[in-house]
C-alpha positions in Angstrom: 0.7 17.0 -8.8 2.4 18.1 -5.8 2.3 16.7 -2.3 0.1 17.7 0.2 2.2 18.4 3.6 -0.6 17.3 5.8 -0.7 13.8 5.9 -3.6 11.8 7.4 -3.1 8.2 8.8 -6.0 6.0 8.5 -7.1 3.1 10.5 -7.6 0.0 9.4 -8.3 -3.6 10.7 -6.2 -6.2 9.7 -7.4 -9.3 11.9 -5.8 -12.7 11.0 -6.5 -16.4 12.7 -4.2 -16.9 15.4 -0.7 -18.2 13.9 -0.6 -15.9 11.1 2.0 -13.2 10.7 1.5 -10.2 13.5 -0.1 -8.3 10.3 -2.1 -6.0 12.9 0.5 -5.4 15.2 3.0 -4.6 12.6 1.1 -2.9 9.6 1.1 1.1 11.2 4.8 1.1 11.5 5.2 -0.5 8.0 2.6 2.4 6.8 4.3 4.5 8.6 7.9 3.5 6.9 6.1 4.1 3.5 4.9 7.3 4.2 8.7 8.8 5.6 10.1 7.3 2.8 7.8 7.7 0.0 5.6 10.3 0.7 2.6 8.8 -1.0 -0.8 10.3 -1.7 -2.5 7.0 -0.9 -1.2 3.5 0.4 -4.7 1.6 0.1 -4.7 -1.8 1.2 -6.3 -4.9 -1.0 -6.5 -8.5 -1.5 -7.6 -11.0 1.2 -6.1 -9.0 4.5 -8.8 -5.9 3.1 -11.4 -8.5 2.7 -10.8 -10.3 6.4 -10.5 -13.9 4.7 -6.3 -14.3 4.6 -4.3 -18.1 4.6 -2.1 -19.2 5.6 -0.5 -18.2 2.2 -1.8 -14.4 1.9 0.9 -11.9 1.7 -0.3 -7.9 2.4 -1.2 -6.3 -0.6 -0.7 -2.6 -1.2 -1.2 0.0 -4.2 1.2 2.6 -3.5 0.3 6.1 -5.2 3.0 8.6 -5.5 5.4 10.5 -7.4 7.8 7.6 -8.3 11.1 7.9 -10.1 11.0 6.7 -13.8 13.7 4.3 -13.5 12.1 1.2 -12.4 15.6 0.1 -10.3 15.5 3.1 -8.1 11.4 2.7 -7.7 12.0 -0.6 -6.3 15.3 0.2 -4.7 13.0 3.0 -2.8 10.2 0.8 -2.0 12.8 -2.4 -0.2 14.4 0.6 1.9 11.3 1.6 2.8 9.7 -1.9 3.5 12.9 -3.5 5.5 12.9 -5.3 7.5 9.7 -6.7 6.4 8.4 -8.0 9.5 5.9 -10.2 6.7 5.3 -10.8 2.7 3.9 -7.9 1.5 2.9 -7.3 -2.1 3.2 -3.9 -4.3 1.4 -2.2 -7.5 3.3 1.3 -7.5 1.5 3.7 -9.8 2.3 7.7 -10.0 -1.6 9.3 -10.2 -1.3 10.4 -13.6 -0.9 6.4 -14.5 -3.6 5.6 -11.8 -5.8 8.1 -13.8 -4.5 7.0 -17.2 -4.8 3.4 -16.9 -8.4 3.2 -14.8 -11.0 3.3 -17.6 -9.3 0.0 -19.1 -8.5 -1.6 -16.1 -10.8 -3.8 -13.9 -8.1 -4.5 -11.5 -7.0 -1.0 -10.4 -11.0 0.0 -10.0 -11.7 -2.7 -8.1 -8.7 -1.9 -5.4 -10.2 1.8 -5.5 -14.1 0.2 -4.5 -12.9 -2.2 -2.2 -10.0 -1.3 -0.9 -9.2 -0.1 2.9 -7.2 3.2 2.7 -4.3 2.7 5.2 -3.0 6.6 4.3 -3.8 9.4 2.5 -2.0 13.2 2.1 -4.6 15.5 3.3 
């Protein structure tokens, strides 16, 4: 699958009680970091930030679709550059799309991220 050259931010709205981590403030440039580095088809965004209900506790939680490398050092290695400084905990699920399209029928999880999910970016 190749990449799309037109990329399309999305919006999204990432309220927290006052105290938490500047999540709002700081997510679009964090996207944004993903997106230069990674050149992702999707970043969608999951877990209690996409629901509006974080703690205290919640990190950010993001599935990450693109064309990774194989070796699972220089996937991560990409995704740190890419998230540093991490201005707060953020959470990853990396899948390439064929393994997004692969491992959906059998896999409650990954479906449920794709339903309820808030799109942060997509490749147009």
């Amino acid at each position: 699958m190749k990449a799309n050259t037109h990329k399309k931010p999305a919006h999204s709205e990432c309220a927290a009680p006052a105290g938490f981590p500047p999540v709002a403030e700081s997510l679009p440039q964090v996207v944004q970091r993903l997106v230069n580095e990674l050149r992702p088809y999707q970043i969608i965004l999951f877990g209690s930030y996409a629901h509006g209900h974080p703690t205290l506790d919640s990190d950010v939680d993001l599935l990450i679709v693109w064309d990774a490398p194989q070796d699972r050092r220089e996937r991560v290695r990409r995704i740190e550059r890419a998230l540093s400084p991490r201005p707060f905990p953020v959470d990853v699920i990396s899948k390439t799309p064929e393994q997004l399209q692969r491992e959906l029928p059998h896999n409650f999880f990954l479906r449920e991220i794709l339903r309820s999910g808030k799109v942060l970016y997509e490749s147009g």
